[in-house]
C-alpha positions as YAML, in Angstrom:
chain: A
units: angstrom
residues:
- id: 1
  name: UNK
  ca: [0.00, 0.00, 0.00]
- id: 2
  name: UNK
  ca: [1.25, 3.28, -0.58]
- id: 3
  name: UNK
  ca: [2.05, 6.30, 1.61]
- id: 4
  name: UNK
  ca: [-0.48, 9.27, 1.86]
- id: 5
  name: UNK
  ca: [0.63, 12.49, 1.05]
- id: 6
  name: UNK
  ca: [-1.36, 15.41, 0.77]
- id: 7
  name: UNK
  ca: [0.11, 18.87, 0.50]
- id: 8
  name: UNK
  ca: [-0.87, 22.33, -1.66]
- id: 9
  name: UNK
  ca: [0.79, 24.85, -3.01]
- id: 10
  name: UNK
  ca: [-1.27, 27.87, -3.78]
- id: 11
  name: UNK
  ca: [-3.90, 26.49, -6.22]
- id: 12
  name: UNK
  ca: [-2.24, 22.95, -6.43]
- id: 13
  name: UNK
  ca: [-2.91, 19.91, -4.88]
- id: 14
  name: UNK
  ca: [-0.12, 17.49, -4.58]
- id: 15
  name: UNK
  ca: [-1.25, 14.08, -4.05]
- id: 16
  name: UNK
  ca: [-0.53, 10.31, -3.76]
- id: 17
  name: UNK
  ca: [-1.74, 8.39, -7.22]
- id: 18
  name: UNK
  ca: [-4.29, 6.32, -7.03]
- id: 19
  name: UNK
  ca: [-5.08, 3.64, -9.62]
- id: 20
  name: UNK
  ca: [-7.75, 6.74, -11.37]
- id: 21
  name: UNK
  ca: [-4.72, 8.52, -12.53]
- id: 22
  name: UNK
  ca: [-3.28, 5.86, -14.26]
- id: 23
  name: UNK
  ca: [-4.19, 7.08, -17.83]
- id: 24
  name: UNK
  ca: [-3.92, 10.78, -17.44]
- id: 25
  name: UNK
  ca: [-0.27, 10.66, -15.92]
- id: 26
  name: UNK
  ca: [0.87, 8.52, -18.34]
- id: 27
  name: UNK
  ca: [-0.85, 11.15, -20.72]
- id: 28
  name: UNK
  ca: [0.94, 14.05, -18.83]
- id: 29
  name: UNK
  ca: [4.10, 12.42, -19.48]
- id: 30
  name: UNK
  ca: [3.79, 12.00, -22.84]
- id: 31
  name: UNK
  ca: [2.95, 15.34, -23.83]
- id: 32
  name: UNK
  ca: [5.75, 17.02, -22.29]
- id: 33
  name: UNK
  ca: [8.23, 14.47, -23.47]
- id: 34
  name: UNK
  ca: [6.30, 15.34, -27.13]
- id: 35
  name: UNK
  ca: [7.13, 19.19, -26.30]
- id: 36
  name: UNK
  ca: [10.47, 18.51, -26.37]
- id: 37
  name: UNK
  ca: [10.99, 16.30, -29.02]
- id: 38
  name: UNK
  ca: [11.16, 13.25, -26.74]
- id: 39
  name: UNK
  ca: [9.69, 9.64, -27.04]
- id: 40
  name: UNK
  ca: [7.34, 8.33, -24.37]
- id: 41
  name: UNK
  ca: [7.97, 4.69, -23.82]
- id: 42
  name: UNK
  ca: [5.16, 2.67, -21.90]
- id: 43
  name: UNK
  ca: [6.45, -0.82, -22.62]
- id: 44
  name: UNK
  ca: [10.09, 0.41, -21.61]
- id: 45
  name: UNK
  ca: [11.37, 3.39, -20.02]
- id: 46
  name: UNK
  ca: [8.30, 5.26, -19.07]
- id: 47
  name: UNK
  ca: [6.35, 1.57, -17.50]
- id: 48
  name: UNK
  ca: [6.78, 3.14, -14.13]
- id: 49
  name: UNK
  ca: [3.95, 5.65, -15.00]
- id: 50
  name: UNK
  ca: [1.88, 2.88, -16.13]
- id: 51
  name: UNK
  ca: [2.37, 0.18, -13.11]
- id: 52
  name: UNK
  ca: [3.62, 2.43, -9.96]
- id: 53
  name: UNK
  ca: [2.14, -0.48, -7.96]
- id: 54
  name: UNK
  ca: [4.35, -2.65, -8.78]
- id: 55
  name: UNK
  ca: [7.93, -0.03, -9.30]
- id: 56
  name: UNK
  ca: [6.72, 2.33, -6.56]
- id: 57
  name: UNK
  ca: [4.25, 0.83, -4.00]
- id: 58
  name: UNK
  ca: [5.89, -2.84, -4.21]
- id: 59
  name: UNK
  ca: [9.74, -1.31, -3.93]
- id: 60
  name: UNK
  ca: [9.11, 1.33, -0.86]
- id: 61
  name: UNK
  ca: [8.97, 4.15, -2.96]
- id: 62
  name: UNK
  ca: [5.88, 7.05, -3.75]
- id: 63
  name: UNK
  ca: [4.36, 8.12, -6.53]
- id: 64
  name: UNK
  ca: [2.79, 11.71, -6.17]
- id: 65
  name: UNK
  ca: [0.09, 13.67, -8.85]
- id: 66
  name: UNK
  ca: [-0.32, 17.30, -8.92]
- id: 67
  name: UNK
  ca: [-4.02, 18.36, -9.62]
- id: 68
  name: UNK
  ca: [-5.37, 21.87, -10.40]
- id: 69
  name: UNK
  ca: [-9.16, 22.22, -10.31]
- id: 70
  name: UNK
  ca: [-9.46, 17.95, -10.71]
- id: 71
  name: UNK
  ca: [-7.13, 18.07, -13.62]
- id: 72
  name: UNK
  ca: [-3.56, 16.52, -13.49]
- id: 73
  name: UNK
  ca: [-0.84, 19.14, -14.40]
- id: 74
  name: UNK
  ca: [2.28, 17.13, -12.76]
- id: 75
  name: UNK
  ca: [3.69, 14.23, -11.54]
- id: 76
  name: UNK
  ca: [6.44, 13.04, -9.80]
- id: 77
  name: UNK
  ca: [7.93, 9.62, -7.55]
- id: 78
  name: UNK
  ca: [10.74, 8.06, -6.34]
- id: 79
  name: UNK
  ca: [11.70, 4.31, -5.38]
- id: 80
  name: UNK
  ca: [14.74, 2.83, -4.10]
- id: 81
  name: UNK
  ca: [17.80, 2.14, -6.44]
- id: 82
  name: UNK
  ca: [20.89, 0.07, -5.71]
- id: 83
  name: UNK
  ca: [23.29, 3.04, -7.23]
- id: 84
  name: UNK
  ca: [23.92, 4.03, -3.51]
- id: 85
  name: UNK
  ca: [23.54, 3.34, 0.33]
- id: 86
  name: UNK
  ca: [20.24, 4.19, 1.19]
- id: 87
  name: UNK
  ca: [19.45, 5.36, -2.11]
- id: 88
  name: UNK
  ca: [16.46, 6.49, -4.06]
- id: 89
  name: UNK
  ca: [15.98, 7.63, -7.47]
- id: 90
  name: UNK
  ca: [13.62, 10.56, -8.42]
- id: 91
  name: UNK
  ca: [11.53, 9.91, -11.52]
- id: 92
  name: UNK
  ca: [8.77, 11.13, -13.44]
- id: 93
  name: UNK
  ca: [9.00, 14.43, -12.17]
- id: 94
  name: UNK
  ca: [6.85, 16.89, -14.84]
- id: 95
  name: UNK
  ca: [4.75, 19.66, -15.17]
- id: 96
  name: UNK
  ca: [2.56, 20.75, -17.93]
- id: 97
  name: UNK
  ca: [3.97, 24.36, -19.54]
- id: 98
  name: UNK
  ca: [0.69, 26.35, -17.79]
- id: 99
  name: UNK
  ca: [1.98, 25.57, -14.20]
- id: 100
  name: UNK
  ca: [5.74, 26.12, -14.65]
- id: 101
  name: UNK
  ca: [7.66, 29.37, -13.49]
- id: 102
  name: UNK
  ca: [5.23, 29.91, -10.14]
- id: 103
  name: UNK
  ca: [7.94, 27.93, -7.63]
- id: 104
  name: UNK
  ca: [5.88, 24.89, -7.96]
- id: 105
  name: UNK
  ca: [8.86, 22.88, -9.41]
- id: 106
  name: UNK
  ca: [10.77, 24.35, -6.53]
- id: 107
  name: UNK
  ca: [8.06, 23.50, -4.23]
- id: 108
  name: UNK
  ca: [7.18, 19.88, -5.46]
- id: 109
  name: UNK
  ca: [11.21, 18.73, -5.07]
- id: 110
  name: UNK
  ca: [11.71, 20.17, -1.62]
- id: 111
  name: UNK
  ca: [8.92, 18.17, -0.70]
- id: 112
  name: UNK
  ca: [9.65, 15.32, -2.13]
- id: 113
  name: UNK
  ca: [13.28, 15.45, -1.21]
- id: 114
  name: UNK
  ca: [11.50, 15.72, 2.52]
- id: 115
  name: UNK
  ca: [9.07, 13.00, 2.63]
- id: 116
  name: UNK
  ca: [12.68, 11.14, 0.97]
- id: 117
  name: UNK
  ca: [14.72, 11.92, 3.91]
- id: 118
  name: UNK
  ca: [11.83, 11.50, 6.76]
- id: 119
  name: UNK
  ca: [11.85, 7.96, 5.42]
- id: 120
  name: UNK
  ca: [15.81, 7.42, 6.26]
- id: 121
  name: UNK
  ca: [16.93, 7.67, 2.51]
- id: 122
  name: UNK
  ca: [20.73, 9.25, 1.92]
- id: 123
  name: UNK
  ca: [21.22, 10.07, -1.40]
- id: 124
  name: UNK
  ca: [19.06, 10.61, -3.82]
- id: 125
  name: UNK
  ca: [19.71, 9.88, -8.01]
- id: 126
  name: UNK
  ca: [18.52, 10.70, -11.22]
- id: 127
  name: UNK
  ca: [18.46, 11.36, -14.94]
- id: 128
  name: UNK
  ca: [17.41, 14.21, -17.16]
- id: 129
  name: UNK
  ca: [18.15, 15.31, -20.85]
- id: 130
  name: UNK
  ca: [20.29, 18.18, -21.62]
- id: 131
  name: UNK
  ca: [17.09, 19.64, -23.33]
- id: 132
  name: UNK
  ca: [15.22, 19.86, -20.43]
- id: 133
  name: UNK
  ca: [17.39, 23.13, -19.73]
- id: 134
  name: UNK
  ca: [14.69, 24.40, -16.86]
- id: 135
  name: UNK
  ca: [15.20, 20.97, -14.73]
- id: 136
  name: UNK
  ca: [18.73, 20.65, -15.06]
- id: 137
  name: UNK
  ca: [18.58, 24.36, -13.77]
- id: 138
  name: UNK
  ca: [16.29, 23.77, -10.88]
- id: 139
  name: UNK
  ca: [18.74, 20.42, -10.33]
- id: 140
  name: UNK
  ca: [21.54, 22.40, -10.14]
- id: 141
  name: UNK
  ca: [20.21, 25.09, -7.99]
- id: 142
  name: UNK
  ca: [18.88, 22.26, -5.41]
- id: 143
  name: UNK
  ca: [22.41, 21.31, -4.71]
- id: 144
  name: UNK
  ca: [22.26, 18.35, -6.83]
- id: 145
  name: UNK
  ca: [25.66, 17.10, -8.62]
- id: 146
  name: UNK
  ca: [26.62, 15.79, -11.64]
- id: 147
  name: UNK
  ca: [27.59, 12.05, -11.91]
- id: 148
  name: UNK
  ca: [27.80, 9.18, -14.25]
- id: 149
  name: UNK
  ca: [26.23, 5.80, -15.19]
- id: 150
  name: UNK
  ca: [22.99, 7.04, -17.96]
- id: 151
  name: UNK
  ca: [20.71, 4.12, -17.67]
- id: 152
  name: UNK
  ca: [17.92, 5.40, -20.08]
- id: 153
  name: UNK
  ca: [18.27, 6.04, -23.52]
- id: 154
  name: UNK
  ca: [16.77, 9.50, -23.77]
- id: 155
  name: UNK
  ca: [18.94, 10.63, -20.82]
- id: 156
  name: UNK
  ca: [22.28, 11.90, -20.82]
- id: 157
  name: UNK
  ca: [22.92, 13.10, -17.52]
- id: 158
  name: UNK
  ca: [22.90, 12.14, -13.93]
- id: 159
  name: UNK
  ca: [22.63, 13.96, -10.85]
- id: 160
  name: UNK
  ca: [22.98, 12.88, -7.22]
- id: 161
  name: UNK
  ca: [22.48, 14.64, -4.48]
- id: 162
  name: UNK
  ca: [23.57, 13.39, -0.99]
- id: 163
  name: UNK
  ca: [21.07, 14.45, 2.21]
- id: 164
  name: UNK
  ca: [22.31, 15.26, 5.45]
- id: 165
  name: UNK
  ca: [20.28, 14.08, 8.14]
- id: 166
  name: UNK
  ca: [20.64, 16.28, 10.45]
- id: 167
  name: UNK
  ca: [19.72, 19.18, 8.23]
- id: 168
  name: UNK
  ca: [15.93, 18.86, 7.54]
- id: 169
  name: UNK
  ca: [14.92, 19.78, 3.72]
- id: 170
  name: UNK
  ca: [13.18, 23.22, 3.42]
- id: 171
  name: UNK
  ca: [11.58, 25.31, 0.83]
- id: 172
  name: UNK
  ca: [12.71, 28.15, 0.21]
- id: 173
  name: UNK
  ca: [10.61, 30.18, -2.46]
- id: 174
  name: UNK
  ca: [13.38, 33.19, -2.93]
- id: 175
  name: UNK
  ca: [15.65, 30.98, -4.29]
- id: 176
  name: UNK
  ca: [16.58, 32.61, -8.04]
- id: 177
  name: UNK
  ca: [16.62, 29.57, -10.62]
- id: 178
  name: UNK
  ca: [15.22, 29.09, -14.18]
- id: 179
  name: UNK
  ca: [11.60, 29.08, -14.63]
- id: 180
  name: UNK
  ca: [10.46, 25.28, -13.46]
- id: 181
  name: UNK
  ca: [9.90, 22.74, -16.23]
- id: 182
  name: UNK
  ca: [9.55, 19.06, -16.77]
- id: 183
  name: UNK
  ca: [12.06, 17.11, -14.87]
- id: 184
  name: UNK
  ca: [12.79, 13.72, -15.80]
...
């Protein structure tokens, strides 16, 4: 069973997936990946967003929706990875173009990277496409660091970022980085 998470930012209501948003996440996905030029991939790269049962629930990870007025607008989970000790990897994380540059990007990491560390994770992985210039910013900016080992095709960078427990994750919405945009 998954772990409930409810939080809102402004208008937004960020959410755990339930089995209803199955469809129009996978949708989400696929149309930002299309604004980019990218290549959604349910039977590969992109099944996550089809069974998070079985890659999030199943592995100890969480799978999170972002709704405006009933209507997905972003999405975003994480599940455990062997790349590191204690390690999860953050995936899925996207937003469609109408709710970026408000600090919701900002806002929807920070709390992720929370509910990460309240669960005892370390370090936390992932991968992004240089293209995606507004994550890799927002990656950046969140203290995350380059690395190496690109496991998915459209990818060609890695970031990890390494929490320190006794420094709790905070928002902070004065932070200057690039207007928020999909984040692999």
């Amino acid at each position: 069973m998954p772990i409930a998470h409810h939080s809102t930012f402004g208008p937004y209501q960020i959410r755990s997936w339930q089995p209803g948003d199955r469809e129009p996440a996978l949708a989400l996905i696929a149309q930002v990946l299309r604004e980019y030029s990218l290549t959604c991939e349910p039977a590969d790269s992109d099944r996550d967003a089809r069974d998070v049962e079985a890659c999030y629930w199943e592995t100890g990870g969480e799978f999170w929706v972002v709704e405006a007025d009933g209507v997905l607008v972003g999405t975003a989970g994480y599940r455990p990875t062997p790349r590191g000790s204690s390690a999860v990897e953050l995936r899925k994380m996207y937003l469609l173009p109408q709710v970026r540059g408000q600090g919701l990007g900002r806002y929807l990491l920070s709390t992720m990277e929370s509910a990460i560390q309240q669960r005892g994770f370390a370090e936390i992985w992932l991968e992004t496409a240089s293209v995606l210039k507004e994550a890799v910013g927002l990656y950046e900016a969140s203290g995350y660091e380059p690395a190496s080992g690109v496991e998915t095709a459209r990818c060609d960078r890695v970031y990890r970022k390494t929490l320190n427990p006794s420094q709790p994750v905070s928002f902070s919405p004065t932070k200057p980085v690039a207007s928020e945009a999909p984040e692999q």
